[in-house]
C-alpha positions in Angstrom: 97.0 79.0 48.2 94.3 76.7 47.3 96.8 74.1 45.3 98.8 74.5 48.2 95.9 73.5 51.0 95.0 70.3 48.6 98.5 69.1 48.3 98.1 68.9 52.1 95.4 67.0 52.7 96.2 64.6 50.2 99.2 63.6 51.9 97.3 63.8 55.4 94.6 61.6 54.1 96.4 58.3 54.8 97.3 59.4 58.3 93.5 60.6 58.8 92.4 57.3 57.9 94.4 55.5 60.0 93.6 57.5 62.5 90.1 56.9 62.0 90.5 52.9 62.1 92.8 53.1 65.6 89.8 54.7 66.9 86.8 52.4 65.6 89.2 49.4 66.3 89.8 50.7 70.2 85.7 51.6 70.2 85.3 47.8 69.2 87.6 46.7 72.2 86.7 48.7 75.2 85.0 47.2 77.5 80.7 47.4 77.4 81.5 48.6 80.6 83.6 51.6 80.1 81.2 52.5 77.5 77.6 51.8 79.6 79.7 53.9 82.7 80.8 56.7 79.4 77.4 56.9 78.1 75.9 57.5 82.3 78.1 60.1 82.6 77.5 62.0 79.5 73.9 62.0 80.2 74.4 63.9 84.0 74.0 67.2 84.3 77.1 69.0 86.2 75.7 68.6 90.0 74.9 64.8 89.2 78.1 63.9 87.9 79.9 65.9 90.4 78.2 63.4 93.0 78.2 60.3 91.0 82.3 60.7 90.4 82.3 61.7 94.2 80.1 59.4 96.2 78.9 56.7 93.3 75.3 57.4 93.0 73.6 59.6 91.6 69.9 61.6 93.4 66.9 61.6 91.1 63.4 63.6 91.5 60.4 61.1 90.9 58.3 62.3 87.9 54.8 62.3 89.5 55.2 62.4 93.5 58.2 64.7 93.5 59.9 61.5 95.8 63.5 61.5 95.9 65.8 58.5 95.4 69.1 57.7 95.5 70.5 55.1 92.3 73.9 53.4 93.4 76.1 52.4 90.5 75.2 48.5 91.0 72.3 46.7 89.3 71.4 44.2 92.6 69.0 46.4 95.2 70.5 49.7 94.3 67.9 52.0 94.5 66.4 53.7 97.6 64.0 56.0 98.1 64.8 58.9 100.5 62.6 61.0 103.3 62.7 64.8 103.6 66.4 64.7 105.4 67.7 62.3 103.3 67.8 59.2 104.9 66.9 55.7 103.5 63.2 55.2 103.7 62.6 52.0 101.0 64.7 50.2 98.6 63.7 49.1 95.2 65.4 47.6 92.4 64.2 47.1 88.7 66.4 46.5 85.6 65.9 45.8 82.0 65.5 41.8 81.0 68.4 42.0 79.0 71.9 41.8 80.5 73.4 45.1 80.0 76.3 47.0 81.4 75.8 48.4 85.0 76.3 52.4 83.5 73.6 51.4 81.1 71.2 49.8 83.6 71.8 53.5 85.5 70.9 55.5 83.2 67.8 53.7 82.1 66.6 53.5 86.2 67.2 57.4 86.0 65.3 58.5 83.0 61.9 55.7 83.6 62.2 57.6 87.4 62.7 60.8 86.1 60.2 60.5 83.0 57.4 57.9 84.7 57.7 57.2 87.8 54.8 55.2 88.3 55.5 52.7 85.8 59.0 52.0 87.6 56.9 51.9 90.6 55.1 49.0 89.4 57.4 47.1 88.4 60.1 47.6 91.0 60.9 44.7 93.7 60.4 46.4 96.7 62.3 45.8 100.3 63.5 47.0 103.3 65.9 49.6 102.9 69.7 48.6 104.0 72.3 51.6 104.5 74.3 50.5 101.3 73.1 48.0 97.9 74.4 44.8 97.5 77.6 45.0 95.5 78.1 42.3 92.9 81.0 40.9 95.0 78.6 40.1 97.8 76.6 37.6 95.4 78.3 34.1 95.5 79.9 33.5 92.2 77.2 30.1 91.6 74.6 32.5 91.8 75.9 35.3 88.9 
């Protein structure tokens, strides 16, 4: 039986490592944003990503005041902090200096909120809030 099992895998080892090359060659080529948006959604649990995949945000608790706030998937003005029902009560928006994919820009808005909220605080721009973020579409294309 054991002769038999190693005869196998030797003649499965070519496949196996071709296998293994289709898959680092088509990690290689997707796009940083499939993988920053792949990486965001392995890191929600089930009631955020249920919300994210349905609405495209996601809600997030504030680490020291217990303030909620809503993080759009965009990386211009998307984040807004919300009053007891829910509504829009302050926008914000802080991002990391180096261009990164929007997913990844997400997910590092949720855990500094979720994990120190009042160093995001300090840092974020701070505005009226709007009833939706500005989409990158909306920015001219001289100004990207």
């Amino acid at each position: 039986m054991k002769l038999l099992h190693s005869t196998r895998a030797g003649r499965n080892e070519p496949r196996l490592a071709a296998l293994r090359e289709l898959y680092r060659i088509s990690e290689r080529e997707r796009p940083p944003e499939a993988r920053g948006r792949q990486l965001l959604r392995s890191w929600l649990p089930p009631g955020q990503l249920e919300t994210f995949d349905k609405e495209g945000y996601l809600d997030v608790v504030g680490s020291a005041t217990g303030r909620s706030y809503r993080i759009y998937y965009s990386t211009v003005s998307n984040i807004r902090e919300l009053n007891d029902a829910g509504a829009p009560v302050e926008g914000g928006c802080f991002f990391p200096a180096a261009a990164l994919p929007i997913g990844d820009v997400v997910l590092a808005q949720k855990i500094i909120l979720e994990d120190d909220e009042p160093r995001a605080l300090a840092i974020a721009n701070r505005f009226a809030s709007t009833s939706r973020p500005i989409q990158p579409d909306d920015v001219p294309r001289a100004r990207r």
